[in-house]
VMD Tcl script that draws the C-alpha trace (Angstrom):
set ca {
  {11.93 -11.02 19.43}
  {8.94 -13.14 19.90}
  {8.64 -14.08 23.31}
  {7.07 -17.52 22.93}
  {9.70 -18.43 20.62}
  {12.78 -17.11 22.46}
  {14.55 -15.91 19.71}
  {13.55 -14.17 16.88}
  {11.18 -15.15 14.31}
  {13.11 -16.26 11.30}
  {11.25 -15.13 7.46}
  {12.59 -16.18 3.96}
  {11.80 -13.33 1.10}
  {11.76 -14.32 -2.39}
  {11.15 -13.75 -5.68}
  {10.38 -16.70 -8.41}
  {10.63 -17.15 -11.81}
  {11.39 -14.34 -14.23}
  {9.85 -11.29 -12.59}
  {12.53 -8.78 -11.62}
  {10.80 -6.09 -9.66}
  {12.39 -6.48 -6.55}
  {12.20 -3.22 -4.93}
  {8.73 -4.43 -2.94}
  {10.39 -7.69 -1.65}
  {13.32 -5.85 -0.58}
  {11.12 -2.87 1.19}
  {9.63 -5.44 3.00}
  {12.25 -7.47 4.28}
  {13.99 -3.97 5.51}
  {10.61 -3.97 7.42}
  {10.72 -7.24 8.66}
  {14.06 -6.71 9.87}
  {13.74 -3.52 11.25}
  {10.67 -5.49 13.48}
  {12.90 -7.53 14.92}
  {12.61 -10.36 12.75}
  {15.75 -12.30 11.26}
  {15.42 -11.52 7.29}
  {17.06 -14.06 4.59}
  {16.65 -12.66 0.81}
  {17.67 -14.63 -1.85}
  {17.30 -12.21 -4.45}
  {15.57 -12.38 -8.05}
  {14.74 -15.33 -10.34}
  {14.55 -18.12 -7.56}
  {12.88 -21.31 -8.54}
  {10.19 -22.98 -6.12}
  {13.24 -25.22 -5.31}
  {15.25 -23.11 -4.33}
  {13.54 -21.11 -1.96}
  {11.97 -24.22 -0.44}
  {15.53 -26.13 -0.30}
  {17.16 -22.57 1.38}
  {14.12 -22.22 3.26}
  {14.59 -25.96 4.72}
  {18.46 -24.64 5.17}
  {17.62 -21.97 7.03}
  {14.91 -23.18 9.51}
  {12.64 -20.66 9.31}
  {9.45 -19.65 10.15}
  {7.52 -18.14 7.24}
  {8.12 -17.95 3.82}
  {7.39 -14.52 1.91}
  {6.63 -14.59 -2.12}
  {6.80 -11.74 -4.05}
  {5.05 -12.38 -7.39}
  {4.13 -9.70 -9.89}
  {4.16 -11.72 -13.14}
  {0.77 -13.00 -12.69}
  {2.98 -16.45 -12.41}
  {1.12 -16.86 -8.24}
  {-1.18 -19.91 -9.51}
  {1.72 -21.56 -10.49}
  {4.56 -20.57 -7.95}
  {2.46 -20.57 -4.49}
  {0.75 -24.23 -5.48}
  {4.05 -25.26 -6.20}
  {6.03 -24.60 -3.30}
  {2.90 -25.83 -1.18}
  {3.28 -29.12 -2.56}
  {7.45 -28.84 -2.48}
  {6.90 -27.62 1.06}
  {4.42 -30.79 1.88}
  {6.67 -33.37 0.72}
  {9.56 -31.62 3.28}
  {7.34 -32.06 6.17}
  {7.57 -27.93 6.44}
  {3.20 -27.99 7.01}
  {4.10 -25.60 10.62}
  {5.66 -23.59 8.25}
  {4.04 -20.13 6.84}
  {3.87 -19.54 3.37}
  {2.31 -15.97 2.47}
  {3.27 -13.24 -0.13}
  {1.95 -10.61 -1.87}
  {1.60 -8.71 -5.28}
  {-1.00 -8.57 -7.70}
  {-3.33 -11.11 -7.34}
  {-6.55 -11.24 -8.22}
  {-9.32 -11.75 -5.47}
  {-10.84 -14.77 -6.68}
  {-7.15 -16.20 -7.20}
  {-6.37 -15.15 -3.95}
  {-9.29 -16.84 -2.21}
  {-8.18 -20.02 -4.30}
  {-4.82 -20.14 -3.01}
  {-6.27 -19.27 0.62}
  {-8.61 -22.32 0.64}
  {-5.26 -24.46 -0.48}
  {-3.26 -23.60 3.13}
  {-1.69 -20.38 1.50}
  {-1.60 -17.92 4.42}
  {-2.89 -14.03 3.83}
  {-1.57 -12.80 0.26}
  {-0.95 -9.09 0.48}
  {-2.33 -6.11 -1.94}
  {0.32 -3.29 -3.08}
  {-0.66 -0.86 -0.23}
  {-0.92 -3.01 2.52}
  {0.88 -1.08 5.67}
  {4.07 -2.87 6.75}
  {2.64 -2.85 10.89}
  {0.06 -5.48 9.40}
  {2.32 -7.85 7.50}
  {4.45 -7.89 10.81}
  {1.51 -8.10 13.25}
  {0.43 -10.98 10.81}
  {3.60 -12.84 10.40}
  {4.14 -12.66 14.05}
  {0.22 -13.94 15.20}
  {1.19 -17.35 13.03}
  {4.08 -17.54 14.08}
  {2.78 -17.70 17.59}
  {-0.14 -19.36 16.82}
  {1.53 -22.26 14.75}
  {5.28 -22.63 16.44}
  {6.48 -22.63 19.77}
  {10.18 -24.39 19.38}
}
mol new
graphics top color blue
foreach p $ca { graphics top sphere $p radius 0.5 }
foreach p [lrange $ca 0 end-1] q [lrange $ca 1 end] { graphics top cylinder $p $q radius 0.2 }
display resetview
């Protein structure tokens, strides 16, 4: 539970568009979870949409990508903008998969938060997660 917060921090996992490798976005919201974080997955082939509409639903705190189609200059720009026009801008949007550096650094320099490598240990995608989230919210 994050102590600023009171409660604990709430993260939306999803996967958009056709890519159905799911077994990283799933290994990582057992991770979340198991951190003490409150977890909603909404499972495979989500448009930006939906996980912006269920992420609006659900009040949380970050949202979580998980893009292997090559699809992320597309998806994370997307939901930026979907996210913008919500009013969500104390909310963090971050992911991971394969993504190239330079797109990476691109979608950095746009508000995306840190975009995560396969490999990345699960301690630093919490300890991440949880540093915005106490950085950026405090209700």
């Amino acid at each position: 539970m994050n102590q600023k917060l009171n409660r604990p921090i709430r993260v939306l996992v999803a996967k958009v568009g056709l890519d159905g490798h799911d077994r990283g976005a799933k290994v990582i919201a057992t991770s979340l979870r198991d951190a003490g974080m409150e977890v909603i997955y909404t499972g495979l082939r989500q448009t930006p949409e939906m996980v912006v509409n269920a992420a609006l639903q659900e009040d949380v705190d970050a949202i979580g990508i998980s893009i292997l189609s090559g699809a992320h200059m597309t998806v994370f720009p997307k939901i930026m903008n979907l996210m913008k026009e919500k009013g969500m801008e104390d909310v963090l949007l971050t992911g991971g998969g394969i993504i190239p550096d330079k797109d990476r650094e691109t979608l950095n320099n746009m508000g995306v938060g840190e975009l995560f490598a396969p490999g990345t240990t699960m301690s630093s995608i919490v300890e991440y997660i949880s540093k915005w989230v106490e950085d950026n919210r405090s209700f």
